[in-house]
N, C-alpha and C positions, 0 to 999 in steps of 0.2 A: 511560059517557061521562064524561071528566074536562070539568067546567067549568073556567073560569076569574075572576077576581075582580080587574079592576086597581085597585090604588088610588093616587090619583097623590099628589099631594102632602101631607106632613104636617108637621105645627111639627117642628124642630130639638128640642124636649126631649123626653125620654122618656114625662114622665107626659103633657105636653100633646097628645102623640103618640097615646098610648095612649086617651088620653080622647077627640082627635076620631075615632079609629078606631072605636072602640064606638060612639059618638053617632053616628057619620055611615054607618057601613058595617056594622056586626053584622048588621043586618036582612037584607041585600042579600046579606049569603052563607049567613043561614039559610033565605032565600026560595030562592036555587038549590041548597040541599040537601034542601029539601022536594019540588022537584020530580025525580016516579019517574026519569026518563031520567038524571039525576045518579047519577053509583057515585062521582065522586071532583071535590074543588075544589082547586084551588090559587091561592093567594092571594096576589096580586104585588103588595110593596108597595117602596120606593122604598127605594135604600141609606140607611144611618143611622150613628152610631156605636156603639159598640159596645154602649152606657148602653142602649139600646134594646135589646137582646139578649132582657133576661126577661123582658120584656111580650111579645114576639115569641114567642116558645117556649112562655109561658102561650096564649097564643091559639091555636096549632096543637094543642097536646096539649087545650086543655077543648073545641076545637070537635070535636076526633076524636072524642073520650069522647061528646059531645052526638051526633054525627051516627052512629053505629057504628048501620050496620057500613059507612056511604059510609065514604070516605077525605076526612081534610084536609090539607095540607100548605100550608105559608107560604113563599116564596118571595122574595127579598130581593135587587137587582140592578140594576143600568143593563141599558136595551133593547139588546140584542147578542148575539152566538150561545151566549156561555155561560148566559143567562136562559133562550135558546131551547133548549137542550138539556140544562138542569133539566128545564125542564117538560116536553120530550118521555118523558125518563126517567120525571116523576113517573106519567105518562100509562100506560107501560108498566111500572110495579112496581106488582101488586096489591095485596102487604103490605106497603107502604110507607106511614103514616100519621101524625100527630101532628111532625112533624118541622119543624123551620128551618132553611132552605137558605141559606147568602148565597151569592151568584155574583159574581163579580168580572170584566170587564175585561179578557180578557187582550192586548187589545194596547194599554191605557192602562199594564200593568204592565211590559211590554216595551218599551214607551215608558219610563216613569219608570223603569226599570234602567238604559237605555243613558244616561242624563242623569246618573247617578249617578257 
């Protein structure tokens, strides 16, 4: 069963990001990777810039490595059907692990084309 991890808000920088992430939320997705019914987490945290990228992707690929043979993946998004049908996907790839997703919007994008 894939869990899920939301995590809502984080500072605007990278490392401050990075730093309340671990202080605030590590525990809480190695607690739902310890329990047996978990095979996979995915970890939703809130769009960022891009500056945030390699804390993001460190974090997917060392919880995979910790948690193997569950699966971890990171998830990266505004609430919309493209976040919802990441996750379905992650739900239903069973080799799919260590990964960073960002999901974008797509009718905020269709939106800001036609403005263009």
């Amino acid at each position: 069963m894939q869990r899920q991890l939301d995590v809502g808000l984080l500072p605007e920088a990278a490392l401050d990001a990075a730093t309340a992430f671990m202080a605030l939320h590590l525990e809480a997705a190695r607690t739902l990777l310890a329990d047996p019914a978990t095979t996979a987490l995915a970890i939703v945290l809130p769009p960022a810039p891009y500056d945030h990228r390699d804390w993001r992707l460190a974090l997917a690929r060392d919880l995979a490595r910790e948690a193997t043979p569950r699966r971890v993946n990171v998830v990266a998004g505004p609430p919309g059907e493209s976040l919802a049908a990441s996750l379905r996907f992650l739900a239903s790839a069973p080799g799919l692990t260590g990964q960073y997703l960002v999901c974008h919007d797509s009718a905020r994008a269709d939106e800001r084309a036609s403005q263009a």
